[in-house]
C-alpha positions in Angstrom: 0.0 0.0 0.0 2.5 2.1 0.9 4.7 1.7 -2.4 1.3 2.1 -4.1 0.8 5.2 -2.6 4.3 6.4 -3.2 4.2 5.8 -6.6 1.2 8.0 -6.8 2.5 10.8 -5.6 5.1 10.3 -7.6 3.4 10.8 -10.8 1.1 13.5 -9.2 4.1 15.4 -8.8 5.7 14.8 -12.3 1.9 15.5 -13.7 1.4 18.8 -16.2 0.2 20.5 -14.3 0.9 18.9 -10.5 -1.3 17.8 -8.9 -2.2 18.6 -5.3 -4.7 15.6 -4.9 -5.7 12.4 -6.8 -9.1 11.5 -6.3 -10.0 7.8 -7.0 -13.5 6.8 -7.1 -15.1 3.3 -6.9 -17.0 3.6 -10.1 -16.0 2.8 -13.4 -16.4 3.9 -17.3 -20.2 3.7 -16.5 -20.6 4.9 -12.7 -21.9 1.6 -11.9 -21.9 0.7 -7.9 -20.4 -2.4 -8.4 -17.5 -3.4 -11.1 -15.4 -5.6 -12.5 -12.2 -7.0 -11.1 -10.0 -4.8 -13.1 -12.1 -1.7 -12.3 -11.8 -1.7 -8.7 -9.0 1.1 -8.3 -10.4 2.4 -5.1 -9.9 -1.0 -3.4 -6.6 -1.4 -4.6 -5.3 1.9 -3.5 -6.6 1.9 -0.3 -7.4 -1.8 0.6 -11.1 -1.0 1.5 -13.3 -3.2 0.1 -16.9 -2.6 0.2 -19.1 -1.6 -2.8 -19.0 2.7 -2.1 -16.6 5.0 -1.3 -14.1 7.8 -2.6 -10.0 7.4 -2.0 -8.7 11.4 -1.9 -4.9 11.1 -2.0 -2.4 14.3 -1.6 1.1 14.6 -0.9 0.7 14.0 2.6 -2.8 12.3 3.4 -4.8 9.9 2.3 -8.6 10.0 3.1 -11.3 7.1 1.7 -15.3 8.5 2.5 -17.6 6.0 2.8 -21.0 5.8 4.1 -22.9 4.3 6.9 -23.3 0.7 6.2 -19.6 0.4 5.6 -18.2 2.6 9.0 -17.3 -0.4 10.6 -15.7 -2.4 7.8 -13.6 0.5 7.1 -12.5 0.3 10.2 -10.7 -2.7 10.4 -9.6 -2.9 6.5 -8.1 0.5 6.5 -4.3 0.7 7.6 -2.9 3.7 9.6 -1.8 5.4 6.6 -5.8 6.0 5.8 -8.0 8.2 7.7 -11.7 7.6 7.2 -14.5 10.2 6.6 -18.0 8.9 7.5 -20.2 10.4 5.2 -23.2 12.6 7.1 -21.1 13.1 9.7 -17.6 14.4 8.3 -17.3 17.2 5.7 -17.8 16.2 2.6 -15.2 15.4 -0.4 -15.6 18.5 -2.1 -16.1 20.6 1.0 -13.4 19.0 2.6 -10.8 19.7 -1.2 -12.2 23.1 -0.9 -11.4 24.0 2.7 -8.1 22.3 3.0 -6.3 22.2 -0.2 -4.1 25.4 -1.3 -5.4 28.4 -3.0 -5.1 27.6 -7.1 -4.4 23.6 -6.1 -4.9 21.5 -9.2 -7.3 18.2 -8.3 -6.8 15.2 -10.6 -9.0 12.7 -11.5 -10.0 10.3 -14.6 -13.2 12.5 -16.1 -14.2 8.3 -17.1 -14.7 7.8 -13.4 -17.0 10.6 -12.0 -20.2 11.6 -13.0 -21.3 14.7 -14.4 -23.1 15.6 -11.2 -20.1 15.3 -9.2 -17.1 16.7 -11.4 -19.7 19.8 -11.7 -20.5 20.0 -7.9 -16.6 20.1 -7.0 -16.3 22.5 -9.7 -18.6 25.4 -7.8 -17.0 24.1 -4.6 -13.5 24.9 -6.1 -14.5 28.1 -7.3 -13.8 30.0 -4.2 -10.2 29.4 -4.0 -9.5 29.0 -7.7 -9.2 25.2 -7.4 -9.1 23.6 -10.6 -10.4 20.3 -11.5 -7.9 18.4 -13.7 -8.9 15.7 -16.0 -6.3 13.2 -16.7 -5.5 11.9 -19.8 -4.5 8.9 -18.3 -5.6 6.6 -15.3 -2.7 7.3 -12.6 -4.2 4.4 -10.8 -4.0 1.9 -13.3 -0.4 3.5 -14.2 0.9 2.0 -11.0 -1.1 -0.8 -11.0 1.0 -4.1 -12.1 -1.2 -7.3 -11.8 -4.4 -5.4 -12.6 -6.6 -8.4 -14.0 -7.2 -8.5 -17.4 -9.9 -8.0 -19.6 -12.4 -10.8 -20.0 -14.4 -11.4 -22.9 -17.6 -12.7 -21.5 -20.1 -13.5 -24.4 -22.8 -11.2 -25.2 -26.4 -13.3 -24.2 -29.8 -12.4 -26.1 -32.5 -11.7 -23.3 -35.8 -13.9 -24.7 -38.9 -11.6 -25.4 -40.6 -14.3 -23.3 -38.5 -12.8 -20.3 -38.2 -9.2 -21.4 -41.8 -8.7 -21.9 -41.7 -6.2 -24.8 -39.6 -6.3 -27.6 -36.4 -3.5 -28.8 -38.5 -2.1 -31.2 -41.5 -1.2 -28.9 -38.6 0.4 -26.0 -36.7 2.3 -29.2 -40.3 3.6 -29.8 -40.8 4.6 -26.2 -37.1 6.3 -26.2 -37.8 8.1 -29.6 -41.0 9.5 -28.2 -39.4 10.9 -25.0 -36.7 12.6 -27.0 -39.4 14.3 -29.2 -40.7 15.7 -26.1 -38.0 17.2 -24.6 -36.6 18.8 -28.7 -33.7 16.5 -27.6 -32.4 14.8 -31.1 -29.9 12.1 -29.5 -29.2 10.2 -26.3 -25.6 9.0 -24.9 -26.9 5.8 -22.8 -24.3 4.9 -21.0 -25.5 2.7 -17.9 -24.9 -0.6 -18.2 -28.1 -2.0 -16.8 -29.7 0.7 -19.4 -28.0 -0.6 -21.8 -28.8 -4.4 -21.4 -32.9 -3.5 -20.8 -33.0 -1.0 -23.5 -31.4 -3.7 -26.2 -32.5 -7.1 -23.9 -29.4 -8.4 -24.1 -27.3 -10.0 -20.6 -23.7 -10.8 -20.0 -21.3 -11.6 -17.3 -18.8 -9.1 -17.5 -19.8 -7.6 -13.9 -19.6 -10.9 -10.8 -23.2 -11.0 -9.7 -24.6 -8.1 -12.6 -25.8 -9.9 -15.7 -24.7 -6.9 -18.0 -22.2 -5.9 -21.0 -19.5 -3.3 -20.7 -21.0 -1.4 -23.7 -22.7 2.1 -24.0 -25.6 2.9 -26.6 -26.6 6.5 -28.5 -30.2 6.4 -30.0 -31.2 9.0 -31.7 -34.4 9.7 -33.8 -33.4 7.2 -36.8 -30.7 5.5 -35.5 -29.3 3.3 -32.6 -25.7 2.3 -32.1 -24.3 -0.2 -30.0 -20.5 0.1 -28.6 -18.9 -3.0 -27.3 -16.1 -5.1 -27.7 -17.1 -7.0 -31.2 -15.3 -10.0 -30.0 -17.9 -10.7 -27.4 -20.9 -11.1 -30.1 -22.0 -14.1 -31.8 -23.2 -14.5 -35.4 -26.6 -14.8 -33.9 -26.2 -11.6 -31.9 -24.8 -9.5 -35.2 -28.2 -10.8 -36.6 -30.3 -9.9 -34.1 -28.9 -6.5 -33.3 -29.6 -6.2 -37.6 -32.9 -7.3 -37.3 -33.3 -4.5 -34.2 -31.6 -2.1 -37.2 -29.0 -1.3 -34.3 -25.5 -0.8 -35.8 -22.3 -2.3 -33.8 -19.5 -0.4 -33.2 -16.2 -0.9 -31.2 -16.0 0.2 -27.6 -13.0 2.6 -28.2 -15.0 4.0 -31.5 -17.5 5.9 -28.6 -15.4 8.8 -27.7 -14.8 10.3 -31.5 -18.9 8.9 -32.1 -20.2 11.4 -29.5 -17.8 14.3 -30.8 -19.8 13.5 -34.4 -22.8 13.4 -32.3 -22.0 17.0 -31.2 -21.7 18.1 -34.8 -24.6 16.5 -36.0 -22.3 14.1 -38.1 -23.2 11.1 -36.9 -24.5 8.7 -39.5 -25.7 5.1 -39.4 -25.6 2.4 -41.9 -28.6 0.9 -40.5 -30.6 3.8 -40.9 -29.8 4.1 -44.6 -31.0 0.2 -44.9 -33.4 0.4 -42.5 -35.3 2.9 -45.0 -35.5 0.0 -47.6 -36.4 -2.9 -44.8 -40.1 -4.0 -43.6 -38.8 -2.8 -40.0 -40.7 0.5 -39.1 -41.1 3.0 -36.2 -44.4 3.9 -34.7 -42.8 7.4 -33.9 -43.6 10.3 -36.9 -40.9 12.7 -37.0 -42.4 16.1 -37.4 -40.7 19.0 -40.1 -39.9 21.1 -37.2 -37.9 18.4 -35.5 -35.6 18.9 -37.9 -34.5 22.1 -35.5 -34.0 19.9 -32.4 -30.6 20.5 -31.1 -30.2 18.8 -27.7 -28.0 15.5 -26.5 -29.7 13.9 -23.5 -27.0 12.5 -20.9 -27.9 11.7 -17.8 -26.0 13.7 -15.4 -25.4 10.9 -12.5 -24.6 7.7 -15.0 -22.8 10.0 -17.8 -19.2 10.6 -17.3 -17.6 14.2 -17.3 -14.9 12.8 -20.2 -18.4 12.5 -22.8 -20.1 15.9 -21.1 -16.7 17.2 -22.2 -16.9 16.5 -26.1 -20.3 18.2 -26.2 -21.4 22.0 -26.1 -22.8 22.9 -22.9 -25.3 25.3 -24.6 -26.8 21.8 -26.5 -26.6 19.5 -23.6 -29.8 18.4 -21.6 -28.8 17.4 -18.1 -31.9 14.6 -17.5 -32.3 11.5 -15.3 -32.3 9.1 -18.4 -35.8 8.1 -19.0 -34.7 4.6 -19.1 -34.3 4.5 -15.7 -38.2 4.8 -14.9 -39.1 2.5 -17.8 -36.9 0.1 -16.6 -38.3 0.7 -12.8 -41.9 -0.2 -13.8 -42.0 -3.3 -14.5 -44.4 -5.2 -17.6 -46.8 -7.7 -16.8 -44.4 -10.5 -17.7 -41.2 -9.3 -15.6 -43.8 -8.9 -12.5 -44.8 -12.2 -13.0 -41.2 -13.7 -13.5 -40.4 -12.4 -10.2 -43.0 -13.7 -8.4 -42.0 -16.8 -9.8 -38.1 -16.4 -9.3 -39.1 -15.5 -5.4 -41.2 -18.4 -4.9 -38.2 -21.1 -6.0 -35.7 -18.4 -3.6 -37.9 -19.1 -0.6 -38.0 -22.8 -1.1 -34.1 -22.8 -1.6 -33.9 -20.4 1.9 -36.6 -22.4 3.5 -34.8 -25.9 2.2 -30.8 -24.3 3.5 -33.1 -23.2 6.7 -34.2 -26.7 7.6 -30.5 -27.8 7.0 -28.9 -25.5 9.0 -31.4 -26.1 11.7 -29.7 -30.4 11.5 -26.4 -29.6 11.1 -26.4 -27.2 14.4 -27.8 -29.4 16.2 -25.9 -32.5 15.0 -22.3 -30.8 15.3 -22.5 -27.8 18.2 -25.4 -29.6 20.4 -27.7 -26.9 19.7 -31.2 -26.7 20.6 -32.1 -25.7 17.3 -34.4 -23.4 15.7 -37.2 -24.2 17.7 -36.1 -24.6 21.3 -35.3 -22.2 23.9 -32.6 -24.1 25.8 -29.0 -24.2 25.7 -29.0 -27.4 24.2 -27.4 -30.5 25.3 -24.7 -30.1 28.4 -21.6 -31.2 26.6 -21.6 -29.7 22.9 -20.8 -32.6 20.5 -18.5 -30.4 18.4 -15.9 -32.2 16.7 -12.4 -30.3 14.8 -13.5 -32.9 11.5 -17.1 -31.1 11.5 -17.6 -27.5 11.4 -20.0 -25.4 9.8 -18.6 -21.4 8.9 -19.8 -18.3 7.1 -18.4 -19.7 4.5 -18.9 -23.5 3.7 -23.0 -22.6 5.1 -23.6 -19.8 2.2 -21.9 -22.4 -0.1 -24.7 -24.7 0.7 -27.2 -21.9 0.5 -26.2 -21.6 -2.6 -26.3 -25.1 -4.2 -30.0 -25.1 -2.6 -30.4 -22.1 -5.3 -28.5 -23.6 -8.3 -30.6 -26.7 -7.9 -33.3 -24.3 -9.4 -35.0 -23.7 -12.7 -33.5 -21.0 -14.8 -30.9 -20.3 -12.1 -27.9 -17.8 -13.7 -25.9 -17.4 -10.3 -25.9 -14.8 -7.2 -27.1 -11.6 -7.2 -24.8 -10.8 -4.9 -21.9 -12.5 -2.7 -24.1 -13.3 0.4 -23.7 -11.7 3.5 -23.0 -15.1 5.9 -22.3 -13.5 8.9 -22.2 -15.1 12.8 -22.3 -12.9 16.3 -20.3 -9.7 16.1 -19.7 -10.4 12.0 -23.3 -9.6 11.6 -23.3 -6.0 12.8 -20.9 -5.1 10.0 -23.7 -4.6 7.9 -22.1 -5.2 4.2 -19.7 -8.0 5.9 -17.9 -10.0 3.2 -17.0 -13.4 4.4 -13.3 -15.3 3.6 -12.7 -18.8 3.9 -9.3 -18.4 5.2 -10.7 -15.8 7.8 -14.4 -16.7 8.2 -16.2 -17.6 11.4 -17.5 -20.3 12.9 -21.4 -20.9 13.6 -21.9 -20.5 17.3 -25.2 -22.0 18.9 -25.1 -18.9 21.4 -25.0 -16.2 18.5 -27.6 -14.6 15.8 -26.6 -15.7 12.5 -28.0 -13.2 10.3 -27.4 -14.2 6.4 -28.5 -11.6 3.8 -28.7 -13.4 0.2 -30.1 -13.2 -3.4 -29.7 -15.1 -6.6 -30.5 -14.2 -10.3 -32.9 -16.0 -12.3 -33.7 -15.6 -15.7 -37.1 -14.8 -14.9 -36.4 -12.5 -12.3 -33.6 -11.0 -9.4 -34.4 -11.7 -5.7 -33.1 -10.3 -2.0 -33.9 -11.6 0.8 -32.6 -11.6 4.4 -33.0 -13.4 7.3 -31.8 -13.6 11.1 -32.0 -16.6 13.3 -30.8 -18.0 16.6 -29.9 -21.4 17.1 -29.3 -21.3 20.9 -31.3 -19.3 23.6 -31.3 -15.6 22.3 -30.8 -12.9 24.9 -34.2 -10.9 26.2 -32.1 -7.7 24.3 -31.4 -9.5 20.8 -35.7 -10.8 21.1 -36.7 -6.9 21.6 -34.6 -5.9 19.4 -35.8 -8.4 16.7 -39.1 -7.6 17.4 -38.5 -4.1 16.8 -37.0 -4.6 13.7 -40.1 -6.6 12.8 -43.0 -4.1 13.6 -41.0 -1.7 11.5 -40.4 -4.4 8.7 -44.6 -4.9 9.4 -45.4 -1.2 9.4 -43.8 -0.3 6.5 -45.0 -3.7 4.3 -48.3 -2.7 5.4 -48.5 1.3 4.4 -51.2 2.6 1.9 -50.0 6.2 0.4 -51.6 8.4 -2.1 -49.8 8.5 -5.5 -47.0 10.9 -5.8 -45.5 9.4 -2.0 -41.6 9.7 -2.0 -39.7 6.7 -0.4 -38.4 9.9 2.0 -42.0 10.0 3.2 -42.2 6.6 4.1 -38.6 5.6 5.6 -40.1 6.8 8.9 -43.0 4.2 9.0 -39.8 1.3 9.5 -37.7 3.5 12.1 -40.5 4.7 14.3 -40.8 1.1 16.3 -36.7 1.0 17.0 -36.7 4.9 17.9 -39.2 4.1 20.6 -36.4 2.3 22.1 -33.8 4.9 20.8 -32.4 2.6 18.5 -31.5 3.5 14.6 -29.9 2.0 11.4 -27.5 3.7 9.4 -29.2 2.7 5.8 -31.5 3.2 3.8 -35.1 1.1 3.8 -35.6 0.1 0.4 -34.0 -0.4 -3.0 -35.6 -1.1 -5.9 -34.6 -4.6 -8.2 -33.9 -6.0 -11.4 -35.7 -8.0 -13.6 -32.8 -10.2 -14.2 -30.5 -7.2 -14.0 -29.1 -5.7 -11.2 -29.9 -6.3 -7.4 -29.8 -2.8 -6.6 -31.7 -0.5 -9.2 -33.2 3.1 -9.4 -34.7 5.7 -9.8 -36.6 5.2 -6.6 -35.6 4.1 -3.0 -37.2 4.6 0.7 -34.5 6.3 2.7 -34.0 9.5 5.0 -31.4 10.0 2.0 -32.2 13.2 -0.2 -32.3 11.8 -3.3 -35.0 9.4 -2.4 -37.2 12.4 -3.1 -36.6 12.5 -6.2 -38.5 10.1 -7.9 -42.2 9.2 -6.5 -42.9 5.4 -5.9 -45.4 4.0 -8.7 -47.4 1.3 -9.0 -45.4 -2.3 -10.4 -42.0 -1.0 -9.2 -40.4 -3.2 -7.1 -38.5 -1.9 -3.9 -37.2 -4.1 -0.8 -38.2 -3.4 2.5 -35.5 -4.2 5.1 -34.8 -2.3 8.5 -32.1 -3.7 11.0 -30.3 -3.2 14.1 -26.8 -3.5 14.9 -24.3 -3.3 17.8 -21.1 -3.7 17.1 -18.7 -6.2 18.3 -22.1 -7.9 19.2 -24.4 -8.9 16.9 -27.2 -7.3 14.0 -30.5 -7.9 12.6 -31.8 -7.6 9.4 -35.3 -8.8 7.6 -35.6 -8.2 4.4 -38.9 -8.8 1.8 -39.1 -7.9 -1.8 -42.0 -5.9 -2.6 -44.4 -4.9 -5.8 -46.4 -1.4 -5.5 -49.8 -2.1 -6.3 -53.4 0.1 -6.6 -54.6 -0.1 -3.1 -58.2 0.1 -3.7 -59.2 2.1 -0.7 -62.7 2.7 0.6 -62.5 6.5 -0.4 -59.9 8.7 -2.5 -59.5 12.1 -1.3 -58.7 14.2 -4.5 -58.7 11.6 -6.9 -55.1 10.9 -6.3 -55.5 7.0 -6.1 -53.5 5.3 -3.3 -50.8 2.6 -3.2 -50.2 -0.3 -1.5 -47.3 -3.1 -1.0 -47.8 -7.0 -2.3 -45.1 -9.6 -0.1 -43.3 -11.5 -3.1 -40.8 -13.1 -0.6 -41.9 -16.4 0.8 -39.6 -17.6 4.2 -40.3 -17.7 7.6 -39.5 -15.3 10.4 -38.3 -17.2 13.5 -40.9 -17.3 16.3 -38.6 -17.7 18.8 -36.7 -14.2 18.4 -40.1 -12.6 18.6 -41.0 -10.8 22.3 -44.5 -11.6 21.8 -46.2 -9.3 23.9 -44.8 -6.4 21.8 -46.8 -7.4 19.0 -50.1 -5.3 18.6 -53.1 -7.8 17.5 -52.6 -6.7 14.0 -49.1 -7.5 13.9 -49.9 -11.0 14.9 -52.6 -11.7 12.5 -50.7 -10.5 10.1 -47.5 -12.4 10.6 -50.0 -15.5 11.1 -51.6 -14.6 7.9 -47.7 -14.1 5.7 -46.7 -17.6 7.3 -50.1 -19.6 5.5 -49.2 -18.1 2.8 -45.1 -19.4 2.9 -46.7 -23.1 4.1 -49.5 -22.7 1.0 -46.5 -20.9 -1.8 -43.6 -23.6 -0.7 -44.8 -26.8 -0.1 -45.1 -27.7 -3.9 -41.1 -27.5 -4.2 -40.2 -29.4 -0.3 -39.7 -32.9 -0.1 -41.6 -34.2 3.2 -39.3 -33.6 5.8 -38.7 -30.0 4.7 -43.1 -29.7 4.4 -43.5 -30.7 8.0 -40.0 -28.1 9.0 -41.9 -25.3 7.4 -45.3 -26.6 9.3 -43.6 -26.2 12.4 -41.5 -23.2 11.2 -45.3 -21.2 10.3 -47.0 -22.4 13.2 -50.1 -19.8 13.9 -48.2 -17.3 17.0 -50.7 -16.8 20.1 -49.9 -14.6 23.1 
């Protein structure tokens, strides 16, 4: 690390101009949360290896910001040459450049790897002092870096209409008609889950994202597709023809958009496409002849693309993909009620397991019992269960599966005081052991190719302290209250984040993340526009009905333990007995199907309508699952859904 940071400041100081600070974000070419192996410059720099944060290096500091769900992991991965910034409770980044770095101090950074958003809001912070922010023509980072991995080619996978639910031609329609509104006359797509809806195609060129390293521009006769030609088949090149997209290299973006700024941008397959059966609903009007704008989306578009185009042309937009994609068709809804229902039989089926093996190897008393278990644990060094070797089995319950693709992320196996580190990676070499006397609290999710799913659990295999039950049970009434809200249309997930908090601040207790995340249809785990958080920006976007969003409170003390439940939900019409101002009101529909564990419930906290409802989810689960148990897993989940009575 050290060497890696000399070397840094080695070139920051023989840099034209030099440079007072490198920043190094954790996104890459796309601003994507999580990257590929070779992308992850922020972790190799500083060592910290969760999914978010922001390295700041200068000649004699170096800072990583990070936020809340990561406080604790940063912690113990960062060495004494780091100094973490929490996020919401430190200055931030650009505050913290402005305020500290010298009067006139140039600011590196790679304008692939910051968003347009960003490089703009350090650019007013800078102001003041006459900072200046530097775009390098080259990646420092990767400059230093000697065993960065190398690039995979990962083949490019056609995603079947009878998944995707509406074809290329109906979403190029959509697009085109969104540009006409806005006078816009092109779009730079360059998010990689936009990319992968807008043309239904899927890859594995992200671990766990089932997307392409490629960018699109569609503009009101044409679409272009750039990515690295050697990941296409013959039958791809023929559908992306058929589509009347036109391939080009990945490198061939950069000069394509600087065409696209001087309105010399021509296709092939818009010339052919004129003399082909192929044909777009969308009239194109005289007048939009005049339209002058490029659409980029200011928080997925890089600053090295904003760069090439003329500020005076450029419309600064959420991409309107974003919402398509968020609202999902008929046939992605019901892929992902289907996807969930095979999850909850693999959770319920590694449940059951797990319940055996702890009792077989520590003594426990299992899932169902109280006690401390036998007097004399049977452990034995040539049987253990860990983190590790139990998500494994989690996830050959899941591969068993029909149309099972892999994880949708690497699951969060975590034991005792592992489980309040809320994003906690498990290691094999490293890894803990299961301990009958600690919450085990696993947070997991696989992708199908009929849908993505999330889903977390906590359980107790020994007798669970009267703190870890209240606190469960907190986390449950908020989990409860917020599955349960009915909201007029235009609610923000701002508005609602309070409805899963309220139960744990009666107790003065608090998590430091967000509620709810939207998900994928066979994309990514975590996906936009919308979320329910205290966050700002989950104001931004109003929650609408058939989006999907998760709905997952927790607790955690460290060095102890955490809890976390976590349901996938759809937003429905709620059908309400009146409708004050004709807004219409919204409810939540469960599509997760696994028990919660009765035992880690305080009972008596429960209001009537908390138990009935819990009583009603769990017929449900027993109804939903049994179809895909054998017999001794039916008569586990029986027991496991039991009706709860004070």
């Amino acid at each position: 690390m050290e060497d890696t940071l000399g070397a840094l400041r080695s070139l920051m100081a023989s840099h034209s101009p030099p440079l007072a600070a490198l920043v190094v974000p954790s996104e890459d070419y796309h601003q994507s949360e999580y990257v590929s192996a070779r992308d992850k410059r922020r972790e190799f720099v500083s060592g910290f290896t969760g999914s978010a944060g922001l390295a700041l290096i200068t000649m004699k500091e170096a800072r990583l910001w990070t936020d809340g769900r990561y406080f604790l992991q940063a912690t113990k991965e960062l060495s004494d040459e780091w100094e973490l910034m929490r996020i919401g409770e430190d200055p931030s980044v650009d505050v913290w450049m402005a305020d500290n770095l010298p009067r006139q101090a140039a600011i590196g950074v790679d304008p692939w790897c910051v968003s347009v958003d960003t490089a703009l809001r350090w650019e007013r912070a800078f102001a003041k002092k006459q900072q200046k922010l530097i775009q390098t023509s080259k990646n420092l980072v990767d400059e230093v870096w000697k065993n960065r991995p190398p690039l995979e080619i990962s083949p490019v996978v056609i995603h079947p209409l009878e998944f995707a639910g509406c074809s290329v031609i109906d979403k190029l329609n959509d697009l085109r008609e969104n540009l006409i509104k806005q006078k816009a006359r092109g779009i730079i797509i360059t998010a990689l889950d936009e990319v992968a809806w807008l043309y239904n195609i899927r890859g594995t060129d992200v671990s766990y994202c089932p997307v392409v390293h490629a960018f699109a521009i569609v503009t009101s006769n044409s679409a272009f597709f750039y990515v690295d030609r050697r990941k296409l088949s013959s039958e791809v090149n023929s559908y992306m023809e058929e589509n009347r997209i036109e391939i080009r290299e990945y490198g061939a973006l950069s000069a394509d958009v600087t065409l696209l700024a001087s309105d010399q941008l021509n296709s092939l397959s818009a010339i052919k496409g004129a003399q082909t059966e192929v044909k777009s609903d969308v009239e194109i009007n005289p007048s939009e002849a005049d339209f002058d704008l490029i659409w980029i989306d200011p928080g997925s578009c890089c600053y090295a693309l904003h760069s090439k185009l003329d500020a005076d042309k450029v419309l600064l937009q959420p991409s309107p993909l974003a919402l398509a994609k968020a609202i999902k068709n008929p046939v992605e809804l019901e892929g992902l009620k289907r996807a969930h229902i095979r999850d909850g039989a693999a959770v319920v089926q590694y449940l059951a397991w797990l319940d055996i093996q702890m009792q077989e190897i520590y003594g426990a008393s299992g899932y169902f019992l109280e006690g401390i278990g036998v007097n004399q644990k049977k452990h034995l060094e040539t049987l253990k269960l860990t983190e590790v070797s139990a998500s494994d089995k989690l996830e050959s319950f899941r591969a068993s599966k029909e149309y099972f693709r892999g994880l949708s992320f690497r699951t969060i196996s975590s034991v005792g005081p592992n489980a309040a580190i809320i994003h906690y990676a498990p290691h094999a070499e490293t890894c803990a052991e299961f301990d009958p006397d600690r919450i085990y609290l696993f947070d997991s999710g696989a992708q199908y190719l009929d849908g993505t799913t999330d889903i977390t659990r906590t359980v107790h295999f020994g007798k669970p302290s009267e703190h870890e039950k209240a606190c469960y049970t907190a986390v449950l009434k908020g989990h409860i209250a917020l599955g349960n809200a009915r909201f007029p249309n235009g609610t923000n997930g701002q508005a609602l984040d309070i409805l899963a908090r309220v139960p744990l601040w009666k107790d003065g207790l608090d998590y430091r993340h967000g509620t709810g995340h939207g998900i994928g249809s066979y994309l990514n785990v975590h996906e936009g526009p919308h979320l329910i958080s205290f966050r700002p920006q989950a104001r931004n976007v109003p929650l609408q009905a058939s989006m999907t969003v998760t709905d997952e409170p927790g607790y955690y003390e460290d060095e102890n333990f955490g809890i976390r439940l976590e349901n996938v939900l759809v937003i429905k019409e709620a059908g309400t007995k009146f409708n004050f101002a004709d807004k219409g009101y919204l409810s939540f529909e469960h599509i997760t199907w696994a028990p919660y564990q009765r035992k880690l419930i305080e009972l008596s906290l429960l209001t009537r309508e908390e138990m009935d409802w819990l009583n009603g989810y769990h017929s449900k689960c027993r109804d939903i699952l049994a179809p895909y148990l054998n017999e001794s897993e039916k008569g586990w989940l029986k027991k496991a859904t039991e009706p709860l009575r004070v």
